[in-house]
Every structure is written in structure tokens, then in C-alpha cells.
DOVO-611550 format. One record per residue: z, y, x of N, C-alpha, C in turn; residue in three letters. Coordinates in steps of 0.05 Angstrom, whole numbers. Each point is the difference from the previous one (the first is absolute). Layout:
<r><n_z>Z</n_z><n_y>Y</n_y><n_x>X</n_x><ca_z>Z</ca_z><ca_y>Y</ca_y><ca_x>X</ca_x><c_z>Z</c_z><c_y>Y</c_y><c_x>X</c_x><torvex>ALA</torvex></r>
...
This chain:
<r><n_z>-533</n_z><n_y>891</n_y><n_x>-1024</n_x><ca_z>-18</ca_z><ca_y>-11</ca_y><ca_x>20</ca_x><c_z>8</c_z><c_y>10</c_y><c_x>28</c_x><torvex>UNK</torvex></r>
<r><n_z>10</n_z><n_y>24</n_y><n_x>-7</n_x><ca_z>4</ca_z><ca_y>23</ca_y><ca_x>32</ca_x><c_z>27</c_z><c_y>-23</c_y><c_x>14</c_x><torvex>UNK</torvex></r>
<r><n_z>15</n_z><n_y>3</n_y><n_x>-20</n_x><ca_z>33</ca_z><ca_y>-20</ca_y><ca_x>8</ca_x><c_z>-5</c_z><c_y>-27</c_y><c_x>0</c_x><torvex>UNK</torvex></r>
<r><n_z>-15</n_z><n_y>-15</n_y><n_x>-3</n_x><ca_z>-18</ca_z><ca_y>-25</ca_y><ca_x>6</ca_x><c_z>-5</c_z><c_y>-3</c_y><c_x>38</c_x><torvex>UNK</torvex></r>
<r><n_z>-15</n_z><n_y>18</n_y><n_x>0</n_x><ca_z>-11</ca_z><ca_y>0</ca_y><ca_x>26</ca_x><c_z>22</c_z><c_y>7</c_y><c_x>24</c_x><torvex>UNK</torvex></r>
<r><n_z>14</n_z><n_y>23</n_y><n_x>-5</n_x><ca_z>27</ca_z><ca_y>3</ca_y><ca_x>12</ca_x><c_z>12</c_z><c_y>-23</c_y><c_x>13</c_x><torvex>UNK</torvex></r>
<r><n_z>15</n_z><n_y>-10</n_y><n_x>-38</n_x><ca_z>17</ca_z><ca_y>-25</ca_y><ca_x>7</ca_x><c_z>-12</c_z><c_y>-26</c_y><c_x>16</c_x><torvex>UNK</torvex></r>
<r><n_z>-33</n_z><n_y>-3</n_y><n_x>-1</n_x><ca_z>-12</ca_z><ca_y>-17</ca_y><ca_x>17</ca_x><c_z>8</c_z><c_y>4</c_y><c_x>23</c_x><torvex>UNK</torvex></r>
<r><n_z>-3</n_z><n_y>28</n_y><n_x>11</n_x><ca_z>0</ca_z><ca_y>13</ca_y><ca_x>27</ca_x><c_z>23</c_z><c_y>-13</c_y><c_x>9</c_x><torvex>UNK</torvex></r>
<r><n_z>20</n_z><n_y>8</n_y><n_x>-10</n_x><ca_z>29</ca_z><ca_y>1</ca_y><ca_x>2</ca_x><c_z>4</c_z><c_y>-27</c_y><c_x>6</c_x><torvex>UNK</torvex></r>
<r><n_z>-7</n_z><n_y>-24</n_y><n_x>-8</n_x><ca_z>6</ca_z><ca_y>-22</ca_y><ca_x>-3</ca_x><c_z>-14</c_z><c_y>-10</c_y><c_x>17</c_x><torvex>UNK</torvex></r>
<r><n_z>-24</n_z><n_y>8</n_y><n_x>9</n_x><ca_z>-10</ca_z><ca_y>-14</ca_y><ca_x>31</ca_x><c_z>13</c_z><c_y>17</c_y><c_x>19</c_x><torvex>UNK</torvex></r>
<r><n_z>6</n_z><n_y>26</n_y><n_x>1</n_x><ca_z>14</ca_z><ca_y>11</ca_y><ca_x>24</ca_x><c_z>28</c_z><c_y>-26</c_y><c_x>10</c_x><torvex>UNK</torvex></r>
<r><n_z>10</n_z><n_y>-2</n_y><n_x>-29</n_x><ca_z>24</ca_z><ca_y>-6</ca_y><ca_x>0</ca_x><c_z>-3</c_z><c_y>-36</c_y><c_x>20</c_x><torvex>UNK</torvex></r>
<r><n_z>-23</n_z><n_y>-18</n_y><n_x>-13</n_x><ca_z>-3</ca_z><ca_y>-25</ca_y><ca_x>4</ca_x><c_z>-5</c_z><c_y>-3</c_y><c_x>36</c_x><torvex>UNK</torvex></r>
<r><n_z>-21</n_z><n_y>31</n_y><n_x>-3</n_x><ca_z>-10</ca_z><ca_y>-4</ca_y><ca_x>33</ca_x><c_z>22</c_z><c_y>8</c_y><c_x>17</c_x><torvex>UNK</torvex></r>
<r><n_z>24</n_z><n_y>19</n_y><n_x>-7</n_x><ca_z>27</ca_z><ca_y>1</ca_y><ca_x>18</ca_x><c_z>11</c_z><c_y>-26</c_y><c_x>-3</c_x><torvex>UNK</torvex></r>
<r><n_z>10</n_z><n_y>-19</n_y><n_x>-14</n_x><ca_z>12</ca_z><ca_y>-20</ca_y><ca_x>-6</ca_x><c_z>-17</c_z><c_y>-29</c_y><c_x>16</c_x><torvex>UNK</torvex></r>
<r><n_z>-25</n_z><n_y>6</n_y><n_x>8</n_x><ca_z>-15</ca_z><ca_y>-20</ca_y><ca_x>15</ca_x><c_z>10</c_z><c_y>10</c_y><c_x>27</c_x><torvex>UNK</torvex></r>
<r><n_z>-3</n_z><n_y>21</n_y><n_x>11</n_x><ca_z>11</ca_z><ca_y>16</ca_y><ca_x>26</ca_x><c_z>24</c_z><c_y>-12</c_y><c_x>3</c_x><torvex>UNK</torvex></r>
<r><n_z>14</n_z><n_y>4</n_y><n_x>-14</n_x><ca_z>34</ca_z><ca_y>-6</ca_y><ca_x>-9</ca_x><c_z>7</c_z><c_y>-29</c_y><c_x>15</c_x><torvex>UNK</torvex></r>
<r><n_z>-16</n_z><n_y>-17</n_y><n_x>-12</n_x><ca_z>8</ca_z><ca_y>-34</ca_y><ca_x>-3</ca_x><c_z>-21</c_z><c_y>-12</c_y><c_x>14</c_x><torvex>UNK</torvex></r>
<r><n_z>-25</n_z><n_y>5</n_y><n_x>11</n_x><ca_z>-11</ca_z><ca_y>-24</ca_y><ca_x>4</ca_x><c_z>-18</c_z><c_y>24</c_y><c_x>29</c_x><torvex>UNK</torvex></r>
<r><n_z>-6</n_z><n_y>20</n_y><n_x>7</n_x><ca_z>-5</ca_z><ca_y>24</ca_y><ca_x>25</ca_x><c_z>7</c_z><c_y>-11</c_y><c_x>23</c_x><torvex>UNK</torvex></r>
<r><n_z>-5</n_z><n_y>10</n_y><n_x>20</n_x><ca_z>3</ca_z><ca_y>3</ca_y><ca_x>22</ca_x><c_z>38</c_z><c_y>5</c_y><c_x>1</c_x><torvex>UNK</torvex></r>
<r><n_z>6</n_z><n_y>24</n_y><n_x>-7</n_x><ca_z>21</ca_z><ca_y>2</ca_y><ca_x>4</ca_x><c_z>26</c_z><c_y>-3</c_y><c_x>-23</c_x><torvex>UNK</torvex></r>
<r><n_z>-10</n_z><n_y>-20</n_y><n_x>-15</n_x><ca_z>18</ca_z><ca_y>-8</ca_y><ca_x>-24</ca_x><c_z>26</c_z><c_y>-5</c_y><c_x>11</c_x><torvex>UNK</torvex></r>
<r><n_z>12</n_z><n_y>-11</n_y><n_x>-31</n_x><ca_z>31</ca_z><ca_y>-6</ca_y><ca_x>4</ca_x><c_z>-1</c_z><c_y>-28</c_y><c_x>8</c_x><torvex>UNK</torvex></r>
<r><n_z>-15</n_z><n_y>-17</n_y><n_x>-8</n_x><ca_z>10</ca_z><ca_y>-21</ca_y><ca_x>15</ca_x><c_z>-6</c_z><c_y>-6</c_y><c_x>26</c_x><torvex>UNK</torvex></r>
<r><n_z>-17</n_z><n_y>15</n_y><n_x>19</n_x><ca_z>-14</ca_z><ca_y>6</ca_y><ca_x>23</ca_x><c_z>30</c_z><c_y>12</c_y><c_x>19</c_x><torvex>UNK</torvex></r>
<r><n_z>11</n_z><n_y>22</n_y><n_x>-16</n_x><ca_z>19</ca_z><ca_y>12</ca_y><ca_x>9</ca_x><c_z>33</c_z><c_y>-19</c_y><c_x>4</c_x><torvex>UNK</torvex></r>
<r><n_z>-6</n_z><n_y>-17</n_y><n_x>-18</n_x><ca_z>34</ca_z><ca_y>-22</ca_y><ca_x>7</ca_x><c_z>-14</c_z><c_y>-21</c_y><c_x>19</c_x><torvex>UNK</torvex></r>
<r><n_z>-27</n_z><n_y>-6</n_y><n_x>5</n_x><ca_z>-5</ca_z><ca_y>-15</ca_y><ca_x>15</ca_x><c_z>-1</c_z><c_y>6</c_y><c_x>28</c_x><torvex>UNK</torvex></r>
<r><n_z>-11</n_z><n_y>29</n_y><n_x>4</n_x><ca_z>8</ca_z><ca_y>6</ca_y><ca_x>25</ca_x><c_z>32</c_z><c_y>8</c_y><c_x>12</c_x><torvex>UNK</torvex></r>
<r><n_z>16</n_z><n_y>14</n_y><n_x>-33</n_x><ca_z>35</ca_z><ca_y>-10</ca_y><ca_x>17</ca_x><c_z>7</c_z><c_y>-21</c_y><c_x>5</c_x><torvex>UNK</torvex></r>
<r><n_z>-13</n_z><n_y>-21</n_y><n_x>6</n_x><ca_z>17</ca_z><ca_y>-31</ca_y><ca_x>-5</ca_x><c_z>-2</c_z><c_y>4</c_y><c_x>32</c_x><torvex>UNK</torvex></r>
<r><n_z>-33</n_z><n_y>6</n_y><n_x>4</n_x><ca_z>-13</ca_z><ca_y>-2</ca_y><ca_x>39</ca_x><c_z>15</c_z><c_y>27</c_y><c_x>8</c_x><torvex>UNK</torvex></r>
<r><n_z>3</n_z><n_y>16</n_y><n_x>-12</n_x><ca_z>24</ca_z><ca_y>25</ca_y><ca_x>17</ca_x><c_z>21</c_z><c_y>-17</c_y><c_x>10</c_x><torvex>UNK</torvex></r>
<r><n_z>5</n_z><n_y>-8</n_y><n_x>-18</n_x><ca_z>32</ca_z><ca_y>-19</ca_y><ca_x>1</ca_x><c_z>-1</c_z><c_y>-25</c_y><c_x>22</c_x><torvex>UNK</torvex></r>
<r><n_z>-19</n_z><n_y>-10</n_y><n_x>1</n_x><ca_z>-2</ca_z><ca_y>-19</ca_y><ca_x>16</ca_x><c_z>-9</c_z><c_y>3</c_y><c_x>27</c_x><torvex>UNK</torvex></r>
<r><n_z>-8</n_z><n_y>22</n_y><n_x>-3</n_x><ca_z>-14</ca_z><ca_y>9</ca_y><ca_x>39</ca_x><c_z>33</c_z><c_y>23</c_y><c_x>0</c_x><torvex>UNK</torvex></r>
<r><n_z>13</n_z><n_y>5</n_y><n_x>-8</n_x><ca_z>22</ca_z><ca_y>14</ca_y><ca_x>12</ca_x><c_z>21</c_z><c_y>-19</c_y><c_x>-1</c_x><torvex>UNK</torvex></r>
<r><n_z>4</n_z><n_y>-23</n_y><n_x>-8</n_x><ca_z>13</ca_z><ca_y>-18</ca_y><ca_x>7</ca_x><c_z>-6</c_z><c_y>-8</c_y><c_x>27</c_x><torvex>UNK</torvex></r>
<r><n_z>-29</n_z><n_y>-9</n_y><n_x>6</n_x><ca_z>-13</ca_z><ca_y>-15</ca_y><ca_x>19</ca_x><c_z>9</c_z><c_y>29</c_y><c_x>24</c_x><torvex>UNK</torvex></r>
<r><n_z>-2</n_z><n_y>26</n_y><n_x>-4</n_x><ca_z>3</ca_z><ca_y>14</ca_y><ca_x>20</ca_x><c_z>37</c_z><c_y>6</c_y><c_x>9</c_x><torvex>UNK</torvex></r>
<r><n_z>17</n_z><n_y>1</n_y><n_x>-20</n_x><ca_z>23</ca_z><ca_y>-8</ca_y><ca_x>12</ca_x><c_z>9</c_z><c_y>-17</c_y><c_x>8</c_x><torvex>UNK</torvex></r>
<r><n_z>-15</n_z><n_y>-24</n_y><n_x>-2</n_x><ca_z>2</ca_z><ca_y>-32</ca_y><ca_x>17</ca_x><c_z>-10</c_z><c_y>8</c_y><c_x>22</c_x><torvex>UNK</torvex></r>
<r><n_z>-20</n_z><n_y>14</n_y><n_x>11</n_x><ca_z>-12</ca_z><ca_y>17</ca_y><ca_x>23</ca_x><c_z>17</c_z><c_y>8</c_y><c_x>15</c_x><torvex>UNK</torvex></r>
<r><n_z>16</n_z><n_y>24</n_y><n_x>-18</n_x><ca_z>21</ca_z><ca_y>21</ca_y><ca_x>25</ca_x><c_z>14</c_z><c_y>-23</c_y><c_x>5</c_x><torvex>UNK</torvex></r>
<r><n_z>16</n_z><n_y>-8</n_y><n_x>-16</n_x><ca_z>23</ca_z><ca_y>-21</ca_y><ca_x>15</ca_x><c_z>-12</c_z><c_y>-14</c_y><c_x>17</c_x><torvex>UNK</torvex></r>
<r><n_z>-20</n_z><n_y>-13</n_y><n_x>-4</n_x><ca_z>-14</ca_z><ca_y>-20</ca_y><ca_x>35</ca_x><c_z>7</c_z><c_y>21</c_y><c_x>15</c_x><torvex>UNK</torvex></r>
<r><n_z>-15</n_z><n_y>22</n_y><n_x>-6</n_x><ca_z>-5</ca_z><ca_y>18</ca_y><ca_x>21</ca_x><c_z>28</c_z><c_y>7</c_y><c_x>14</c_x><torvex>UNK</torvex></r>
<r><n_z>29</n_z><n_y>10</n_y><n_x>-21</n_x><ca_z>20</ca_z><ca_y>5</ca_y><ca_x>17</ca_x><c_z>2</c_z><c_y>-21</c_y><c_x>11</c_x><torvex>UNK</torvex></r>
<r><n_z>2</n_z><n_y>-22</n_y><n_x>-8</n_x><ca_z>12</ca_z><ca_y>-27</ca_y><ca_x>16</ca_x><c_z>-15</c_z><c_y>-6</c_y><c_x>36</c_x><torvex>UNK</torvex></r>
<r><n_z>-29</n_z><n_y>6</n_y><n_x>-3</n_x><ca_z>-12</ca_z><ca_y>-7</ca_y><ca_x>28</ca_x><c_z>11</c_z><c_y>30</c_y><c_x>5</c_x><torvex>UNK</torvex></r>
<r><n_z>0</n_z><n_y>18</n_y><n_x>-10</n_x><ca_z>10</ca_z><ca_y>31</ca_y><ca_x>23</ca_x><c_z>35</c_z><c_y>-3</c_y><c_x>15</c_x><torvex>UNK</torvex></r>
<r><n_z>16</n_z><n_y>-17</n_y><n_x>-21</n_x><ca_z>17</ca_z><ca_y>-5</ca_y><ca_x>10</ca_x><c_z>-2</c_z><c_y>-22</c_y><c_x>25</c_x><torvex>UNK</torvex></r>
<r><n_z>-10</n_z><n_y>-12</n_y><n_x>-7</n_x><ca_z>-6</ca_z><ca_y>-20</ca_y><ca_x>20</ca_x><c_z>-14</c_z><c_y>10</c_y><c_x>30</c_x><torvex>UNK</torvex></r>
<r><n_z>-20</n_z><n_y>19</n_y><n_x>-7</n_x><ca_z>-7</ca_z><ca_y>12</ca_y><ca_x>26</ca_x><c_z>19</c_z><c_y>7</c_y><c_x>19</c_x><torvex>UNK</torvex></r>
<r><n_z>10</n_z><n_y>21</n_y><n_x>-18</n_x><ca_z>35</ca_z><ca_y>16</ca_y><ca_x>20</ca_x><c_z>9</c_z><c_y>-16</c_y><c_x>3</c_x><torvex>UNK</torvex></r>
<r><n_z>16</n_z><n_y>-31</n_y><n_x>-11</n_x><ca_z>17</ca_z><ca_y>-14</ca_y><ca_x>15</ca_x><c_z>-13</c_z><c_y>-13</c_y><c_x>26</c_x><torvex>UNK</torvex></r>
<r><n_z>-26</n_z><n_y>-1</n_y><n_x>-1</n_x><ca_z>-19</ca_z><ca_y>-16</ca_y><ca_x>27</ca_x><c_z>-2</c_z><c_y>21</c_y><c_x>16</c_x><torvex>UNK</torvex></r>
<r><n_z>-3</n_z><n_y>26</n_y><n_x>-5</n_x><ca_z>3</ca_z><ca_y>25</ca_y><ca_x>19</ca_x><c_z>27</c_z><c_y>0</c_y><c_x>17</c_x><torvex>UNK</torvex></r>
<r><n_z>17</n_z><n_y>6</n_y><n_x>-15</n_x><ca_z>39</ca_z><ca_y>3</ca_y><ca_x>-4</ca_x><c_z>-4</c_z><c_y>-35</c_y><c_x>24</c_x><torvex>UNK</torvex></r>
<r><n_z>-5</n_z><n_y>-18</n_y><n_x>-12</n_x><ca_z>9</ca_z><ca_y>-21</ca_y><ca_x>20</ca_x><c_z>-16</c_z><c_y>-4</c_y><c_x>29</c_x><torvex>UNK</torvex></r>
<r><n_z>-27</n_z><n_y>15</n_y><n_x>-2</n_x><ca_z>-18</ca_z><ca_y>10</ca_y><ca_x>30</ca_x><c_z>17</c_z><c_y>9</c_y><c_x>23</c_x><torvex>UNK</torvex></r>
<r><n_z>11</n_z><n_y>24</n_y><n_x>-19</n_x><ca_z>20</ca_z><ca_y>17</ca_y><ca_x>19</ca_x><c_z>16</c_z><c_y>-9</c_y><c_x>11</c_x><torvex>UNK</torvex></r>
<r><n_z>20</n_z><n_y>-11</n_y><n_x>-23</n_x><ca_z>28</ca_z><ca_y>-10</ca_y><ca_x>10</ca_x><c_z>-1</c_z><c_y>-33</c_y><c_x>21</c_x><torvex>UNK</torvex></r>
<r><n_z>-37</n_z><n_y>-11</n_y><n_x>-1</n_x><ca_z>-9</ca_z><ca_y>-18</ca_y><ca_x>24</ca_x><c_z>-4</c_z><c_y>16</c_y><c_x>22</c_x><torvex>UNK</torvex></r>
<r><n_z>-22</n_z><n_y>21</n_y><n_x>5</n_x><ca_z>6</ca_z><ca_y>15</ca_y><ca_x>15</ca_x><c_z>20</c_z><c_y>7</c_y><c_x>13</c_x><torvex>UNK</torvex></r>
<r><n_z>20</n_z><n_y>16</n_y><n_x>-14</n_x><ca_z>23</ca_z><ca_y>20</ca_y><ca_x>13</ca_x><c_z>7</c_z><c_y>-27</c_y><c_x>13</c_x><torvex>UNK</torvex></r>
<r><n_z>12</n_z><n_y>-20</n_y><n_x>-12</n_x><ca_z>26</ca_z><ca_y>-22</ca_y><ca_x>16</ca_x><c_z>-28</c_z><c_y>-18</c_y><c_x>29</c_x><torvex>UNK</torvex></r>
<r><n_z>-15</n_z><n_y>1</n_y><n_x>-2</n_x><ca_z>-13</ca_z><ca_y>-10</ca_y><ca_x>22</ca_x><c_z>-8</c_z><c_y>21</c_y><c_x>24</c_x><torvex>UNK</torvex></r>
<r><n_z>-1</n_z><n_y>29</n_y><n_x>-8</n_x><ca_z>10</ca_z><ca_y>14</ca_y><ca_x>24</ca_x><c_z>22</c_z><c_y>10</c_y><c_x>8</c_x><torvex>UNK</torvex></r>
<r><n_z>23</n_z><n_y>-11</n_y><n_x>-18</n_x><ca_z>28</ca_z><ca_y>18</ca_y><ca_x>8</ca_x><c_z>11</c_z><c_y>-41</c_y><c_x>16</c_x><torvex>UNK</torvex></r>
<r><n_z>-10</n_z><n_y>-25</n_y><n_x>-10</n_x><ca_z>11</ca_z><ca_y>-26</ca_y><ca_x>15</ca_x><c_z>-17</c_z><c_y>-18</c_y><c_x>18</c_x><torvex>UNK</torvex></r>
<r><n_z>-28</n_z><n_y>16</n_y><n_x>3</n_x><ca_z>-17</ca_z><ca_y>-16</ca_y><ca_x>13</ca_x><c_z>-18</c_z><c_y>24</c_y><c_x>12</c_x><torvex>UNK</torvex></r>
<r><n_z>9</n_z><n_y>24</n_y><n_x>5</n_x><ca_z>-17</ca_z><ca_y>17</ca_y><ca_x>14</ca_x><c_z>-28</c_z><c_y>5</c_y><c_x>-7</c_x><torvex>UNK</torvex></r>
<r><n_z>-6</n_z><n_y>-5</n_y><n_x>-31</n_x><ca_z>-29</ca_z><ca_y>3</ca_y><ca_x>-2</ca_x><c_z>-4</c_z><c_y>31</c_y><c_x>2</c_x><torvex>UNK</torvex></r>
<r><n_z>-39</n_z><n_y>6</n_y><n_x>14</n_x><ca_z>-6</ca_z><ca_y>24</ca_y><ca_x>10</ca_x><c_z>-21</c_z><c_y>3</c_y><c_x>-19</c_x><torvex>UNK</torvex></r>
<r><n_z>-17</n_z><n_y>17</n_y><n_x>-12</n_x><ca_z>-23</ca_z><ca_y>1</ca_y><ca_x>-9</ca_x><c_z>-18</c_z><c_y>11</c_y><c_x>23</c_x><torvex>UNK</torvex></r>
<r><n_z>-24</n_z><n_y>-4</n_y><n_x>-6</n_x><ca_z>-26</ca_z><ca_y>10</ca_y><ca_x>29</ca_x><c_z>7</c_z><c_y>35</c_y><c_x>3</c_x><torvex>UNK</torvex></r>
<r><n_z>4</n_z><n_y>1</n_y><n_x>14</n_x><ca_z>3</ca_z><ca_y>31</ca_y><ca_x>19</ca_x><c_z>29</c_z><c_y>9</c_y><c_x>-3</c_x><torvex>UNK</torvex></r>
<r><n_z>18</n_z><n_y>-18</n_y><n_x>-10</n_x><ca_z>27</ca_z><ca_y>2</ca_y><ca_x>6</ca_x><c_z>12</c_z><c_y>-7</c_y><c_x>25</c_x><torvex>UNK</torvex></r>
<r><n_z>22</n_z><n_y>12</n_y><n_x>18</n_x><ca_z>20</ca_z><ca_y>-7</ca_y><ca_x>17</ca_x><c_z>23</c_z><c_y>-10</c_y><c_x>-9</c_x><torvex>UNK</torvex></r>
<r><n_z>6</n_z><n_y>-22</n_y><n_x>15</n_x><ca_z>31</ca_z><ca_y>-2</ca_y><ca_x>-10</ca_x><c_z>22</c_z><c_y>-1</c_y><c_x>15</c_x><torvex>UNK</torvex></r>
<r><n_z>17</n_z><n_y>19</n_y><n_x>-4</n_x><ca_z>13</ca_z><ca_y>-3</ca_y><ca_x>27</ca_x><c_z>33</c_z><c_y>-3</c_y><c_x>-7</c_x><torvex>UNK</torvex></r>
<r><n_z>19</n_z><n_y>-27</n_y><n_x>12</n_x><ca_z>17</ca_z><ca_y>-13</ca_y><ca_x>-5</ca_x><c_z>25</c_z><c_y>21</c_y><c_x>17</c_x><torvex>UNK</torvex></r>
<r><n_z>19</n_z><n_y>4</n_y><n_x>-7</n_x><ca_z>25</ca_z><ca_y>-1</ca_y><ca_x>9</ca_x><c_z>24</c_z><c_y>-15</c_y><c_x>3</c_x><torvex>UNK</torvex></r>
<r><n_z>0</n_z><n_y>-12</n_y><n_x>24</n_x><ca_z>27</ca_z><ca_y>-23</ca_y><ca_x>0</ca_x><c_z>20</c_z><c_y>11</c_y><c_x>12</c_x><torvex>UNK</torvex></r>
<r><n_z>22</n_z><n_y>-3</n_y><n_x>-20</n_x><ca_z>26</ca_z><ca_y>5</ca_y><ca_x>21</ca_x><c_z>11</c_z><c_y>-16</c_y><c_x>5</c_x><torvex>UNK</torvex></r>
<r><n_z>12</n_z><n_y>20</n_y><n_x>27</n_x><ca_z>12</ca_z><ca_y>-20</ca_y><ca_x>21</ca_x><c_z>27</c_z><c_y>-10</c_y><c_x>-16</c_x><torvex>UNK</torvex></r>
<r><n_z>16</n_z><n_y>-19</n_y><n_x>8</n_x><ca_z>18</ca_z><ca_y>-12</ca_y><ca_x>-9</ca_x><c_z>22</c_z><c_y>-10</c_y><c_x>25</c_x><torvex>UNK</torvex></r>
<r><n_z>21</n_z><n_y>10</n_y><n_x>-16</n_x><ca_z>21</ca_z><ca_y>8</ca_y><ca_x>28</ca_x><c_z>31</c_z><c_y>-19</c_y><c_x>-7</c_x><torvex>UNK</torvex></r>
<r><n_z>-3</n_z><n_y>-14</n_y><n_x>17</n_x><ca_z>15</ca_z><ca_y>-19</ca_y><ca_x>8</ca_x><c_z>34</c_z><c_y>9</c_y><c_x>-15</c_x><torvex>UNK</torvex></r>
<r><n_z>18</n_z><n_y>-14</n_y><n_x>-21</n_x><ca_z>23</ca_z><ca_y>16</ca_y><ca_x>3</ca_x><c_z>23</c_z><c_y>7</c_y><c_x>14</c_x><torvex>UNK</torvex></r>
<r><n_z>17</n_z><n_y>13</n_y><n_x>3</n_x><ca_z>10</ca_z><ca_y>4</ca_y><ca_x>34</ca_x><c_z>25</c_z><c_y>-12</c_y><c_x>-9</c_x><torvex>UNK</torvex></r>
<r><n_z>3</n_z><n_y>-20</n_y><n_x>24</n_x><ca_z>34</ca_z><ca_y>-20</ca_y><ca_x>-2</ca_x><c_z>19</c_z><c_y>11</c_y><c_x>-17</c_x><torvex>UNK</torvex></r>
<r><n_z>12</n_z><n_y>-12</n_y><n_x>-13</n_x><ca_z>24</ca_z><ca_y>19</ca_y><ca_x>-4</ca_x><c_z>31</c_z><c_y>-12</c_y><c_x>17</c_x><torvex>UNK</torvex></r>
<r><n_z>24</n_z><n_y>3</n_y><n_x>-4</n_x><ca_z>15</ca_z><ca_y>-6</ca_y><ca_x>18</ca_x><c_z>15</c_z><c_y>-20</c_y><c_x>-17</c_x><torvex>UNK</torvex></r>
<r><n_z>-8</n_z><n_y>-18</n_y><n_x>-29</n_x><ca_z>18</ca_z><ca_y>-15</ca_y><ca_x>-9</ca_x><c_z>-17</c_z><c_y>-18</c_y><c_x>12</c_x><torvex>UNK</torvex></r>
<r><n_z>-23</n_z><n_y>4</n_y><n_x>4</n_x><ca_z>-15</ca_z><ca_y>-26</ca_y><ca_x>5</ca_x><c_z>2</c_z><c_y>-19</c_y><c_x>23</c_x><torvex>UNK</torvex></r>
<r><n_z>7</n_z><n_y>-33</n_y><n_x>-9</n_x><ca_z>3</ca_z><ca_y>-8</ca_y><ca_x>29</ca_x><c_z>-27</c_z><c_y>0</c_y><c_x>14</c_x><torvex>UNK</torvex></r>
<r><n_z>19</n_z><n_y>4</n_y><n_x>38</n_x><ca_z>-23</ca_z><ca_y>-2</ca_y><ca_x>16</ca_x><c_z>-7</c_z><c_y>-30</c_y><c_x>14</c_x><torvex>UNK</torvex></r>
<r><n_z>-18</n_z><n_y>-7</n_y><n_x>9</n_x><ca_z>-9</ca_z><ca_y>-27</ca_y><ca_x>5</ca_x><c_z>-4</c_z><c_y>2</c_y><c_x>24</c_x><torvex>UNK</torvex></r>
């Protein structure tokens, strides 16, 4: 009768882990269902970085080509920014001096 009651014991301990197990909160099939959404939101987030390097690359080349608008419009068109001077140096340019094969007119 004593080993009766036991083995009952034993056999609902056992049924009520096996309900935990399979059909709980944090069962096994609970657990492959949420790796499928691991899997799929870290897909969806390395589809992320790459946008992401792609517009960061893209920034620098719109930065990189700012400048290089910049630099060539103040080194071929004298551009100044507000509270800049700009001040030009021209040289003189000097006539070349006869030489003696050259005919004279």
C-alpha cells in the first residue's frame, strides 16, 4: 500500500514535469519557436548594418566630394567664407629679352 502511494507520487511528479516539458510556458516547442524569431530578427538586423554601412559610406563620399567642391572653388574662383580675407598674388610677367638670331623688323 506504502509503494502504491509512492509510485502514484512518482508518476504525477513525473506527468506534472512532462506537462512543464511540452505544453509550459517555457517548453520545447516554445523554445524552437522562438529560434526560428532569433533567426529572423538577426537576419533582419544584418540587413540593417549593411544599409547602415552603405548610407555611412555614402555620407563620406558626400563629405569627401563637399570638400573637394570647396577646395577647387577657392583655389579657381576665389571663394571666401564670412570673416575670411583673401588676398591674391599676381606676378609680374617679363617680356623675353631679344636674342641675336632673331630677325629684326
Amino acid at each position: 500500500m506504502k509503494g502504491r502511494i509512492v509510485f502514484a507520487l512518482l508518476v504525477g511528479a513525473f506527468l506534472l514535469l512532462q506537462y512543464k516539458l511540452w505544453f509550459d510556458k517555457g517548453s520545447i516547442p516554445r523554445a524552437h519557436v522562438l529560434e526560428g524569431e532569433l533567426q529572423e530578427v538577426k537576419a533582419k538586423n544584418d540587413q540593417a548594418r549593411q544599409a547602415n554601412a552603405r548610407l555611412d559610406a555614402d555620407v563620406k563620399d558626400l563629405e569627401k566630394a563637399g570638400e573637394a567642391i570647396e577646395e577647387r572653388a577657392r583655389s579657381e574662383l576665389g571663394m571666401v567664407k564670412k570673416g575670411e580675407t583673401l588676398i591674391q598674388v599676381k606676378e609680374r610677367t617679363v617680356p623675353p629679352a631679344p636674342t641675336a638670331d632673331a630677325p629684326k623688323k
